[in-house]
N, CA, C and O of each residue as an XYZ file, in Angstrom:
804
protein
N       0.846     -1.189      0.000
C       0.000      0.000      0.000
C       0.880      1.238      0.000
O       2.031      1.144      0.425
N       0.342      2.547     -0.513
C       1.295      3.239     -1.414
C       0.368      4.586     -0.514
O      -0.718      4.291     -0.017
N       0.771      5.647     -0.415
C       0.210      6.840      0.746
C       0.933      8.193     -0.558
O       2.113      8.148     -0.905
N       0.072      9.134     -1.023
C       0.042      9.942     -1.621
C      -0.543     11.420     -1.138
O      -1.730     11.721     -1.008
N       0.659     12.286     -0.901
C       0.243     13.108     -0.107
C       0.125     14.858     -1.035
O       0.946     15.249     -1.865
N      -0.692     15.366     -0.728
C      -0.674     16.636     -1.529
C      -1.061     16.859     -2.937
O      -0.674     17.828     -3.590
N      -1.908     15.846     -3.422
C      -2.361     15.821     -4.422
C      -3.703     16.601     -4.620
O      -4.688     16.587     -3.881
N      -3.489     17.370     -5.937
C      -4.193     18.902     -6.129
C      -4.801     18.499     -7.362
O      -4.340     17.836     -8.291
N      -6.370     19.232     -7.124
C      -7.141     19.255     -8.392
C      -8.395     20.190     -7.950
O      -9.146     20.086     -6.981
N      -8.348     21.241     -9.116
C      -9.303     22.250     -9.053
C     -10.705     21.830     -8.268
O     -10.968     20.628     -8.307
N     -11.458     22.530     -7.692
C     -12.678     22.208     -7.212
C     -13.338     22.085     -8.372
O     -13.008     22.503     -9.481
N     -14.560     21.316     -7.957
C     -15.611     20.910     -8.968
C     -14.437     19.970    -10.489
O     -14.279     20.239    -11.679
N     -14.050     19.206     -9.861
C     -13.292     18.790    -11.177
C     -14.426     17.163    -11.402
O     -15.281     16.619    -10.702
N     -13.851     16.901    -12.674
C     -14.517     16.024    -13.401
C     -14.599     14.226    -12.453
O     -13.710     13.782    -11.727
N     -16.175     13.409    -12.855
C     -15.156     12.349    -12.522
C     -14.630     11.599    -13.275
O     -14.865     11.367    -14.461
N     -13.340     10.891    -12.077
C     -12.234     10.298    -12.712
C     -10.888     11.099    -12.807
O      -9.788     10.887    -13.318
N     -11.405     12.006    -12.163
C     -10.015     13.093    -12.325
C      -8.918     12.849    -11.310
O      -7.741     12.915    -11.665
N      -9.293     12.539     -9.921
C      -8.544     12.084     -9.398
C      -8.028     10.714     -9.421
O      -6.924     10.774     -8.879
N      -8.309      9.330     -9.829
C      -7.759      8.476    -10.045
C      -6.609      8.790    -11.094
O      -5.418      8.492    -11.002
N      -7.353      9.562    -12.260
C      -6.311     10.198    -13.371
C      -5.156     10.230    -13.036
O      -4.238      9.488    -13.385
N      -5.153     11.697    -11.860
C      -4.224     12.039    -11.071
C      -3.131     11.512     -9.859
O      -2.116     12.153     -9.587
N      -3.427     10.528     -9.337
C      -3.111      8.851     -9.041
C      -2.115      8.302     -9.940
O      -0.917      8.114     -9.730
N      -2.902      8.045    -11.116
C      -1.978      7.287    -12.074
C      -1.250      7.838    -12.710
O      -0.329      7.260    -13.288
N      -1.450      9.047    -12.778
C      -0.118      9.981    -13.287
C       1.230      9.962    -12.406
O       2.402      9.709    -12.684
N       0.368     10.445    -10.880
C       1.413     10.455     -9.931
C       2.531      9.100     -9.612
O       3.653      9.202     -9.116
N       2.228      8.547     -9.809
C       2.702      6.896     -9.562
C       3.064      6.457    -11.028
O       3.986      5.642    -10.993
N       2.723      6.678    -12.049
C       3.471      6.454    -13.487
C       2.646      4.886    -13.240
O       3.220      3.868    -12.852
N       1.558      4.966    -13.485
C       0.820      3.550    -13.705
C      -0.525      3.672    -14.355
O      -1.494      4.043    -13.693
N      -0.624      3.364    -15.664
C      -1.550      3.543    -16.769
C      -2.268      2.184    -16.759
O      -3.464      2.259    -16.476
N      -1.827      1.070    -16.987
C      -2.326     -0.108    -16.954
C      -2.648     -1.498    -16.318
O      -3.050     -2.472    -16.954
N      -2.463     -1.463    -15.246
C      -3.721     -2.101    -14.397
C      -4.131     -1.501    -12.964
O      -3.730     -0.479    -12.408
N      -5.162     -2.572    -12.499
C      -6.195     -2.205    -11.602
C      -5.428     -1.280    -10.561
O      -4.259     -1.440    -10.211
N      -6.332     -0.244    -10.112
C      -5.939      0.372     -9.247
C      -7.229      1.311     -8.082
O      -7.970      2.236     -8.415
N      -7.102      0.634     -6.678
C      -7.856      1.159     -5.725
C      -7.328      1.850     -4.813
O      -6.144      1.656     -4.537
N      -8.274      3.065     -3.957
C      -7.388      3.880     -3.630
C      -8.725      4.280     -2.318
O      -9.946      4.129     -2.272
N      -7.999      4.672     -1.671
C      -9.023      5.113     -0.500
C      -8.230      6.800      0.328
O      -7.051      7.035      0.592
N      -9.543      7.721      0.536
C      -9.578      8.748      0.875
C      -8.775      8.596      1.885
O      -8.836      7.406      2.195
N      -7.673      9.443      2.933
C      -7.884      9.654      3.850
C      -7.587     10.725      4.823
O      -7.439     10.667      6.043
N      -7.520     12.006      3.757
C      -7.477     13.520      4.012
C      -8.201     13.858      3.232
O      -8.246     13.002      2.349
N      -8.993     14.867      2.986
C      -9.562     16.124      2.600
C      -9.762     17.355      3.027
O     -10.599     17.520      3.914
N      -9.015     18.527      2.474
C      -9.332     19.700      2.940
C      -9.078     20.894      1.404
O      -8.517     20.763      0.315
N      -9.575     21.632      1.853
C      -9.648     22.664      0.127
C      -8.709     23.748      0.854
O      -8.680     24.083      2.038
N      -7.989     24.165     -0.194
C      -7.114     25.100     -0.292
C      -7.905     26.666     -0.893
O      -8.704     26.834     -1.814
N      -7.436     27.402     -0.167
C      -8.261     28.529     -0.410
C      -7.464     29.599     -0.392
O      -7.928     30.740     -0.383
N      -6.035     29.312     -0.385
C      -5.125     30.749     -0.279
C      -5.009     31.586     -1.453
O      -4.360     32.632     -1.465
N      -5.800     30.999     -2.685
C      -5.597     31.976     -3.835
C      -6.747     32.112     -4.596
O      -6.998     31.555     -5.664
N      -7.552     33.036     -3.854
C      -9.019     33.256     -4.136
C      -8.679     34.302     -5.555
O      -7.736     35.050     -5.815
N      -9.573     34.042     -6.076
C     -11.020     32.570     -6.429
C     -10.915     31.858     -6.428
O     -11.971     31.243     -6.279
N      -9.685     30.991     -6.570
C      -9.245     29.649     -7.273
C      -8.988     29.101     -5.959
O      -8.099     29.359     -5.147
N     -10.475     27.854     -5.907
C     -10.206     26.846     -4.899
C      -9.665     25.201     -5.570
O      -9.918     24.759     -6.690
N      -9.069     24.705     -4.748
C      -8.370     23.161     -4.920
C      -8.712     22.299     -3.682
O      -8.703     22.515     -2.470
N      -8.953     21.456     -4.302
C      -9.181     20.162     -3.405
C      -7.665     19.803     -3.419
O      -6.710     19.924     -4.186
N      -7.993     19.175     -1.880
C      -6.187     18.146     -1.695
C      -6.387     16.921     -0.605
O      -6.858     16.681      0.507
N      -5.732     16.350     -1.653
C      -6.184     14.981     -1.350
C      -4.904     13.709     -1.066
O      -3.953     13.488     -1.815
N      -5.281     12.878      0.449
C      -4.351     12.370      0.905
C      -5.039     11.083      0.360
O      -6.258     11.022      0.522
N      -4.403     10.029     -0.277
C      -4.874      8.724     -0.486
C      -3.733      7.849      0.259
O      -2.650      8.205      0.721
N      -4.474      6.333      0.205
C      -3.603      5.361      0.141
C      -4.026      4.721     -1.016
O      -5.178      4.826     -1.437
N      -3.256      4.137     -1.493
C      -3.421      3.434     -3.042
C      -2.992      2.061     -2.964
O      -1.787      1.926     -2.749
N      -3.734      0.912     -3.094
C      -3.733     -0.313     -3.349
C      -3.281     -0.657     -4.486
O      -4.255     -1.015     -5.148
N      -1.696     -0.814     -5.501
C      -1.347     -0.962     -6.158
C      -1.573     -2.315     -7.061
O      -1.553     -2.460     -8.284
N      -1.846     -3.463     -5.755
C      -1.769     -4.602     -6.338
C      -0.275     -5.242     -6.796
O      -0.122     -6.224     -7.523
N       0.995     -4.265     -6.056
C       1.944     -4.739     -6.689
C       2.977     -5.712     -5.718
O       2.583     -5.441     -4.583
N       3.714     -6.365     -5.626
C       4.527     -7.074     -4.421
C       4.926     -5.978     -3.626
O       4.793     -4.786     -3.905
N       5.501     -6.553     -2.459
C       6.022     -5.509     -2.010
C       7.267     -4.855     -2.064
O       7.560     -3.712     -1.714
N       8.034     -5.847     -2.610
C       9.315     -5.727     -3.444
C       8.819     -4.827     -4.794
O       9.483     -3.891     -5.239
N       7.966     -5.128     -5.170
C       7.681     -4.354     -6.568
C       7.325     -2.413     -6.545
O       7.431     -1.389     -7.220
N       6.819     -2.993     -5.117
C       6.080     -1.111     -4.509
C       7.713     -0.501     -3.983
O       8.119      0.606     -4.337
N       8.471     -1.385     -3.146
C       9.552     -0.574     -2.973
C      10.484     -0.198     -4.076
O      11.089      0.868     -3.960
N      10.684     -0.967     -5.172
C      11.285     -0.691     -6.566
C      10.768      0.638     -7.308
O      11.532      1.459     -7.814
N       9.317      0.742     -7.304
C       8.478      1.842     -7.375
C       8.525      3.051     -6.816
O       8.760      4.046     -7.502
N       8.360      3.100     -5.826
C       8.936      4.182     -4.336
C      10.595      4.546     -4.972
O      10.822      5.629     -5.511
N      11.543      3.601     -4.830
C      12.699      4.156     -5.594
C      12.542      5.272     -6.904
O      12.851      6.463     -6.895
N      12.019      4.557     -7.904
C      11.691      5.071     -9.090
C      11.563      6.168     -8.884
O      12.521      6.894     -9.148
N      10.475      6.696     -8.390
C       9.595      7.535     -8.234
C      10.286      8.866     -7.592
O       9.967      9.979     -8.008
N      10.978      8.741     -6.847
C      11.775      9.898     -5.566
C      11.098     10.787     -5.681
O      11.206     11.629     -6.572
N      10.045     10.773     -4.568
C       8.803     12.151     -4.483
C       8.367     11.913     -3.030
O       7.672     10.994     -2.595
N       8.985     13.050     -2.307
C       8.572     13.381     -0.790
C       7.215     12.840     -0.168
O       6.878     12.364      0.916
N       6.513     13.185     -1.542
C       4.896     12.539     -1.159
C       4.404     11.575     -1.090
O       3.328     11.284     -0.567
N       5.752     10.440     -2.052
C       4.810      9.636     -2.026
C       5.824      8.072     -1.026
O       6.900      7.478     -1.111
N       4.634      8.062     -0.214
C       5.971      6.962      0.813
C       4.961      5.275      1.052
O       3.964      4.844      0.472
N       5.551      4.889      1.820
C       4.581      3.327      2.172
C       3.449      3.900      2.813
O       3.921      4.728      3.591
N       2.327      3.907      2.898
C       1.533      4.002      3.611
C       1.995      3.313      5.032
O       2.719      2.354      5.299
N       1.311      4.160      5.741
C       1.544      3.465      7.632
C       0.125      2.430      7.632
O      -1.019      2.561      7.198
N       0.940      1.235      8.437
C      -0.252      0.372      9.149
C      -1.017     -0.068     10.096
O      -1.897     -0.925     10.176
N      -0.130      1.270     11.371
C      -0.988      1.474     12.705
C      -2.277      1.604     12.428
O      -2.844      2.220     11.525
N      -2.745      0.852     13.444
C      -4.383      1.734     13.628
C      -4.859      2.023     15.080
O      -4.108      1.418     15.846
N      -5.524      2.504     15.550
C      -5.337      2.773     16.659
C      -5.818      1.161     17.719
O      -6.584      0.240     17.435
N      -5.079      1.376     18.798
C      -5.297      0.499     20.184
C      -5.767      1.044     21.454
O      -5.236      2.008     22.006
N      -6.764      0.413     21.898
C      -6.765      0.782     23.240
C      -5.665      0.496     24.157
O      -4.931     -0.481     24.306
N      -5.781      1.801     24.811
C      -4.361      1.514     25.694
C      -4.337      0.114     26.835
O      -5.373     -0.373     27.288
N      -3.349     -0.243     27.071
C      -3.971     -1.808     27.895
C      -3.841     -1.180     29.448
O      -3.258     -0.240     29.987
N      -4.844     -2.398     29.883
C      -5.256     -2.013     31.040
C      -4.502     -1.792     32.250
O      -3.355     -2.234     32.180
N      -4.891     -1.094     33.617
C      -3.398     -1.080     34.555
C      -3.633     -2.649     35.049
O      -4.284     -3.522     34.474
N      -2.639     -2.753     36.734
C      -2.654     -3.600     36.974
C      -3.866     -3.517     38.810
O      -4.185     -4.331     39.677
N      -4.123     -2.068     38.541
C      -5.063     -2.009     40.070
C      -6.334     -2.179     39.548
O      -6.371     -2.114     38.319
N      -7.389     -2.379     40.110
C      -8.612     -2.326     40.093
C      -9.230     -0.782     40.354
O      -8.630     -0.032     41.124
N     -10.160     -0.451     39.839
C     -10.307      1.120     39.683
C     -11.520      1.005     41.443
O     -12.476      0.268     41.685
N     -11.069      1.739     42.013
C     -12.322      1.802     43.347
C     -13.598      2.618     43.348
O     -14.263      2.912     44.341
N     -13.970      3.113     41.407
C     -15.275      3.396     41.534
C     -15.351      3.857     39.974
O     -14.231      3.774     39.470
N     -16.228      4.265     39.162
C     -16.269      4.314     37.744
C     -15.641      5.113     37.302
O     -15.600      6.034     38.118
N     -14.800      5.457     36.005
C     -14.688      6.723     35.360
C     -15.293      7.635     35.246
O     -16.305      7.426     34.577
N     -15.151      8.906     35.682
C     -16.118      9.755     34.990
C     -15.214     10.695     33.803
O     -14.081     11.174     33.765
N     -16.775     10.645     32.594
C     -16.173     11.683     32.028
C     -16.684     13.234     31.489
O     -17.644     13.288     30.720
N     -16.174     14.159     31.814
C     -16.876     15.486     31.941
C     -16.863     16.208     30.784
O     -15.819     16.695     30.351
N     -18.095     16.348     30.148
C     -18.563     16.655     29.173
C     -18.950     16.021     27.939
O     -18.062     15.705     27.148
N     -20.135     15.796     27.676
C     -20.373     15.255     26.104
C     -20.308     15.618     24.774
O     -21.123     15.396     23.879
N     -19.283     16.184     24.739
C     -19.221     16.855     23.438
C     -18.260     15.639     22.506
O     -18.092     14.609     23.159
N     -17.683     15.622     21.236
C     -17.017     14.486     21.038
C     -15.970     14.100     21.131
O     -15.607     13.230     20.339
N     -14.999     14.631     22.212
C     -14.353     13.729     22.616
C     -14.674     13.304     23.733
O     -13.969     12.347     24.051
N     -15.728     13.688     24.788
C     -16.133     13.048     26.196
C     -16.961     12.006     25.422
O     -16.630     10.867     25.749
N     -17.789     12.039     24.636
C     -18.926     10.960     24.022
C     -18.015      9.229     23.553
O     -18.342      8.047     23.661
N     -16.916      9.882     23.078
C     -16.199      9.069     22.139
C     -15.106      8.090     23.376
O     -14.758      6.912     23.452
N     -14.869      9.271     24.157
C     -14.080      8.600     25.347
C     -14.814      7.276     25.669
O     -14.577      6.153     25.225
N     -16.075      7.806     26.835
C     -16.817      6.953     27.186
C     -17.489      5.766     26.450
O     -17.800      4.681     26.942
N     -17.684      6.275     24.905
C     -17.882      4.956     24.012
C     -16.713      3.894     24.462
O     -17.058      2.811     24.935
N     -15.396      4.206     24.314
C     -14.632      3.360     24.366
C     -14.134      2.688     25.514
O     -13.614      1.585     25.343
N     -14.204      3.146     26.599
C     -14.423      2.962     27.907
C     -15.161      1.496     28.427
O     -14.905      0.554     29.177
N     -16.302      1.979     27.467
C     -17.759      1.244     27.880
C     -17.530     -0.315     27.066
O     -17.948     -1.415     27.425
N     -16.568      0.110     25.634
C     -16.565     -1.438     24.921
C     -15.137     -2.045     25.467
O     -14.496     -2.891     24.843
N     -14.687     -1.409     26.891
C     -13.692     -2.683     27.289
C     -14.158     -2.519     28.781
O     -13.343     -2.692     29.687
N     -15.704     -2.124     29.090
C     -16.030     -2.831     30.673
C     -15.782     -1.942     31.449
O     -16.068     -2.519     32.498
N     -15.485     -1.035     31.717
C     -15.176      0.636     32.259
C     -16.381      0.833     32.865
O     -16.305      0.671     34.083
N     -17.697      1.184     32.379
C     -18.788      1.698     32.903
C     -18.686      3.054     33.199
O     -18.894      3.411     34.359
N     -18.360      3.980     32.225
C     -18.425      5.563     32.741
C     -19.244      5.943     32.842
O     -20.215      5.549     32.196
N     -19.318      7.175     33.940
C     -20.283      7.849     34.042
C     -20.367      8.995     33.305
O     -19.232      9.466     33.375
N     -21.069      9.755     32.609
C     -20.959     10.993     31.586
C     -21.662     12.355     32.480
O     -22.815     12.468     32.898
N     -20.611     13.222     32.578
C     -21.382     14.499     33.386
C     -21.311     15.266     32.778
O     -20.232     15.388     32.197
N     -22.569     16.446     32.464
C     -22.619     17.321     31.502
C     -23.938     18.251     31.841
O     -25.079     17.794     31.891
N     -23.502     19.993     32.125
C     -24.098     20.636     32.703
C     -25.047     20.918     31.676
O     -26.091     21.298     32.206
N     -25.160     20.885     29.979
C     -26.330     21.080     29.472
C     -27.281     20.559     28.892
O     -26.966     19.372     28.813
N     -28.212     20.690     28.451
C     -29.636     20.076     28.019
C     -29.087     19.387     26.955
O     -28.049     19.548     26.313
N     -30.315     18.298     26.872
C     -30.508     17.444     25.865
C     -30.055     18.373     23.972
O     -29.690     19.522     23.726
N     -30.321     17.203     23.077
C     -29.848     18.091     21.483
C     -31.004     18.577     21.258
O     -30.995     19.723     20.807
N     -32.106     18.044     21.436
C     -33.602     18.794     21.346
C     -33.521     20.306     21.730
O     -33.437     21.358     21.097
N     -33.571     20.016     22.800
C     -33.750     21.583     23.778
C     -32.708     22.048     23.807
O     -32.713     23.271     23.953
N     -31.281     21.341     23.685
C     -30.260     22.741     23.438
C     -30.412     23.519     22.039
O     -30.073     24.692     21.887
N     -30.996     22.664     20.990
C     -30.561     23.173     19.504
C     -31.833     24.278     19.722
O     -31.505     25.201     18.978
N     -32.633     24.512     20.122
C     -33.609     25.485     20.346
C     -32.894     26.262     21.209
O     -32.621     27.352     20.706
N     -32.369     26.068     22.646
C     -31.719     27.732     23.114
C     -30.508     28.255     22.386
O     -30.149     29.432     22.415
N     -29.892     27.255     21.715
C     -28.728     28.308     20.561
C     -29.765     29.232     19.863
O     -29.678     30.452     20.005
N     -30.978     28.534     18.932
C     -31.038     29.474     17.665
C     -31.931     30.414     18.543
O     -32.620     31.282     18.008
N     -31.914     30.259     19.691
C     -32.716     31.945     20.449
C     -31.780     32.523     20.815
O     -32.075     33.684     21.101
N     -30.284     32.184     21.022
C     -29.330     32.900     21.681
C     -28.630     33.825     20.011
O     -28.027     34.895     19.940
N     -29.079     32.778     18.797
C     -28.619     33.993     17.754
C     -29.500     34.652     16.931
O     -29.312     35.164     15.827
N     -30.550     34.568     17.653
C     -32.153     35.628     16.963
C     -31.938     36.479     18.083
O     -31.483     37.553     17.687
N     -32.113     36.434     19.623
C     -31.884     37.512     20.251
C     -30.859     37.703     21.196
O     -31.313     38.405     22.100
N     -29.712     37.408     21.399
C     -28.489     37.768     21.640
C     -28.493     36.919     23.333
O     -27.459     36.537     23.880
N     -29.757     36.782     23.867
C     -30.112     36.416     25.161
C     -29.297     34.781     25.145
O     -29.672     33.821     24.472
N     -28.118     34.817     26.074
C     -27.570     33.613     26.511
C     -27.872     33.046     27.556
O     -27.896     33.668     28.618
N     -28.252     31.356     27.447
C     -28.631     31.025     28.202
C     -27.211     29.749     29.017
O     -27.020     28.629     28.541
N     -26.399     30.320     30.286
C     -24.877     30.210     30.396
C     -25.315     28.710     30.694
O     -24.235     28.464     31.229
N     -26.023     27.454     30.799
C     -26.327     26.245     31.151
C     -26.251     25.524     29.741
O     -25.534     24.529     29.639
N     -26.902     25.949     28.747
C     -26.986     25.439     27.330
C     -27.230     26.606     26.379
O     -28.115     27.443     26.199
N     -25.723     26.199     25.706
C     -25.735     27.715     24.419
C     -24.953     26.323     23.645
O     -25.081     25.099     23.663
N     -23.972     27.474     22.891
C     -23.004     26.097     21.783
C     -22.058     25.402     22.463
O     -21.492     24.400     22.026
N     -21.777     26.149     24.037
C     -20.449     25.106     24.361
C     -21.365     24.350     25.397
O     -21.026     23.243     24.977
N     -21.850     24.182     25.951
C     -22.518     23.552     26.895
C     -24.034     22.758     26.181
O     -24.987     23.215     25.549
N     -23.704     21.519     26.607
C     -25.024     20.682     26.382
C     -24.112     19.076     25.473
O     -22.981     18.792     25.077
N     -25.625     18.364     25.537
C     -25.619     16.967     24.301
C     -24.473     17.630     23.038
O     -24.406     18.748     22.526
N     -23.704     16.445     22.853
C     -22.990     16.952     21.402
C     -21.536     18.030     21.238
O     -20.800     18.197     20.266
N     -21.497     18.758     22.878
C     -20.626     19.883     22.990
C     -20.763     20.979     21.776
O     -21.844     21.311     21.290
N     -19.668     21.413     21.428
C     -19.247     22.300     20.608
C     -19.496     21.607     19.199
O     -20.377     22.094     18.490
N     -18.991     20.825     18.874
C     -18.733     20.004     17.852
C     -19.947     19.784     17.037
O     -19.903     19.404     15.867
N     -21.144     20.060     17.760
C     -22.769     19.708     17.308
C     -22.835     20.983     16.189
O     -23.546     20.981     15.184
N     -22.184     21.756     16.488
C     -22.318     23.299     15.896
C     -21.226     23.859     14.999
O     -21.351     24.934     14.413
N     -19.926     22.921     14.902
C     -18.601     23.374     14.086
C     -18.160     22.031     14.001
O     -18.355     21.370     15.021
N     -17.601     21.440     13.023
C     -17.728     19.726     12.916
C     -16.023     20.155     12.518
O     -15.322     19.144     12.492
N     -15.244     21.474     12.206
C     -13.753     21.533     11.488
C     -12.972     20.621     12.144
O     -12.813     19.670     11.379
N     -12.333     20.414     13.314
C     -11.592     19.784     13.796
C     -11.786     18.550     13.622
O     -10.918     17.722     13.896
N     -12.900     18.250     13.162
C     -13.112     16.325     13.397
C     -12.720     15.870     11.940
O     -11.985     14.948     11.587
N     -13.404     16.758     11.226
C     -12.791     16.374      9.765
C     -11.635     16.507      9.244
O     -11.324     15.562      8.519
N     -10.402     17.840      9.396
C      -9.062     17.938      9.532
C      -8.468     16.716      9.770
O      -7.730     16.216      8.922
N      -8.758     16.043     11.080
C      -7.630     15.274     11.592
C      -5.644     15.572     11.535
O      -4.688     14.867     11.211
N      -5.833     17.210     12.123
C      -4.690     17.664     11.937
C      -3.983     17.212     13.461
O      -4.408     17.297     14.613
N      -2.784     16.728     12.916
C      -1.481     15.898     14.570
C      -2.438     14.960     14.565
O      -3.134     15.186     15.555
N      -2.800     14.140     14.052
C      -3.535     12.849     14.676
C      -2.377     11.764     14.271
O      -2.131     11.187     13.211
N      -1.773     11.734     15.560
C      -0.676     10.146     15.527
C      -0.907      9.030     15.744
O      -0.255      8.055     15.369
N      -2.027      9.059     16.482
C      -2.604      7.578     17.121
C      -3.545      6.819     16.163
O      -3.873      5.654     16.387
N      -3.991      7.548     15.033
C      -4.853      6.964     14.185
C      -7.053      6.938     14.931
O      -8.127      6.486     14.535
N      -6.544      7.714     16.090
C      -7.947      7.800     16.763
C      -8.898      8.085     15.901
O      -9.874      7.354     15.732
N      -8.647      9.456     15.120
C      -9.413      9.766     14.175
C      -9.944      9.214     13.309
O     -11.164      9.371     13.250
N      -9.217      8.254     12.167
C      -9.514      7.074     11.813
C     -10.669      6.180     12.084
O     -11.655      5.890     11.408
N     -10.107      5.684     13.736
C     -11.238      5.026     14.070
C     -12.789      5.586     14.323
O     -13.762      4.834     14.257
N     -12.884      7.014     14.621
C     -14.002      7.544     14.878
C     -14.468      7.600     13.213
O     -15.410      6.927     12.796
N     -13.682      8.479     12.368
C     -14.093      8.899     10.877
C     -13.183      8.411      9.921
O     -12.190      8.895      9.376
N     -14.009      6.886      9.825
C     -13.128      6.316      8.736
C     -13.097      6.880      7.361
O     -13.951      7.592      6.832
N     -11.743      6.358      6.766
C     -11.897      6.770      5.664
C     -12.489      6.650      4.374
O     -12.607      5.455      4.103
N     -13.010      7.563      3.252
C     -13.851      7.221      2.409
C     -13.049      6.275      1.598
O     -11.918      6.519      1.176
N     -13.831      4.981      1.374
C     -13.203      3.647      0.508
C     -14.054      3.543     -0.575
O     -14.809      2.586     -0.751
N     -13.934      4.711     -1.468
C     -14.477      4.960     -2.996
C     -13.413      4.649     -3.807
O     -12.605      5.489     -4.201
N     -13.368      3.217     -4.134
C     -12.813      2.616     -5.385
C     -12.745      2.835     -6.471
O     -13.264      1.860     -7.016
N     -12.348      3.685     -7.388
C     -11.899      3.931     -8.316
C     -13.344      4.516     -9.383
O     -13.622      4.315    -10.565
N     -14.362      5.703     -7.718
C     -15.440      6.132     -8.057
C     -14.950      7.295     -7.975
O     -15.855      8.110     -8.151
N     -13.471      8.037     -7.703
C     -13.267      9.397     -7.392
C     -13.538     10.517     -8.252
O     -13.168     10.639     -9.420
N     -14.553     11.722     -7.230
C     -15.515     12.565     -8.484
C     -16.734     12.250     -8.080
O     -17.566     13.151     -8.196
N     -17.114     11.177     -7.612
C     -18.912     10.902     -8.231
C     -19.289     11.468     -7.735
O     -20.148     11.874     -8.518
N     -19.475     12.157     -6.602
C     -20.527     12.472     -5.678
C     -19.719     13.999     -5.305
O     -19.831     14.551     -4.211
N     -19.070     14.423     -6.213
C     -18.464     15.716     -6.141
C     -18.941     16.613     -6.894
O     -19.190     16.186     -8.022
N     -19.236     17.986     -6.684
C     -19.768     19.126     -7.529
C     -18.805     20.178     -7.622
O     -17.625     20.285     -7.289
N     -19.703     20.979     -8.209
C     -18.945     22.232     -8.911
C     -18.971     23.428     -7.234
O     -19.955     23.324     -6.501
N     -18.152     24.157     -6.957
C     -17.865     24.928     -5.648
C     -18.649     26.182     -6.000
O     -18.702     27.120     -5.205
């Protein structure tokens, strides 16, 4: 598996443009080739002109002797072995805990904590000073029709945290070493569909 980093193509581009761009990058025209998302973010420093950029891993299909011969070939900063960590739960201590985890706040990383917590037997408890997503998503859009904050449940407080209301950080996955991100927002595994479900900006 083959990891392609910084690969650029106008917004709203055609599909097939990025596999195109794949097989250009890698100098491979003739056979199969799958590739899976696992960055996206648009470049916007030279307005008007936006670009998609795109981190793949690419399933070459080739030995692995054949991918490192390739990788030689090739001498391009960007393009290296793909990594095969994925993330682990950390292993357990050796004391017995003398009462549950708690974890403070539900926004997504307290939600996500305690998910994981809970699928190795933990039993956390989740504490969180604001209202449900129902009734918080109603005192935000009164706190931005009439300015009136309500300090128990607005955007940082409540179901969902912050994150219910600005999703940037989860999708970035910027410094993510552990592959956590990953496991929460896997990556898109659009096979050699890249484009389809993409429009014009």
């Amino acid at each position: 598996m083959i990891r392609i980093s910084q690969l650029k193509l106008p917004c709203g581009y055609t599909e097939g443009a990025l596999e195109n761009k794949i097989r250009k990058t890698l100098r491979i025209q003739d056979r199969p080739l799958h590739f899976t998302i696992v960055r996206h973010s648009v470049d916007a420093r030279k307005k008007p002109l936006l670009f998609d950029m795109y981190t793949v891993d690419v399933d070459t299909k080739l030995s692995p002797k054949e991918e490192a011969s390739l990788l030689r070939r090739l001498k391009n900063k960007n393009i290296t072995p793909a990594p095969r960590d994925q993330y682990r739960f950390p292993d357990p201590g050796s004391r017995i805990l003398p009462h549950r985890p708690v974890v403070i706040g539900a926004g997504p990383a307290g939600l996500f904590c305690a998910l994981f917590l809970a699928e190795h037997g933990y039993r956390p408890l989740v504490i969180e000073r604001g209202r449900r997503m129902e009734e918080r998503t109603g005192d935000v859009e009164s706190f931005w029709k009439t300015g009136l904050l309500d300090p128990a449940s607005n955007v940082q407080f409540g179901e969902g945290g912050a994150g219910t209301f600005s999703d940037g950080k989860l999708n970035t996955q910027i410094n993510d070493k552990t592959g956590r991100s990953a496991r929460v927002l896997p990556p898109d595994p659009r096979k050699n569909r890249a484009g389809r479900r993409r429009s014009a900006v």
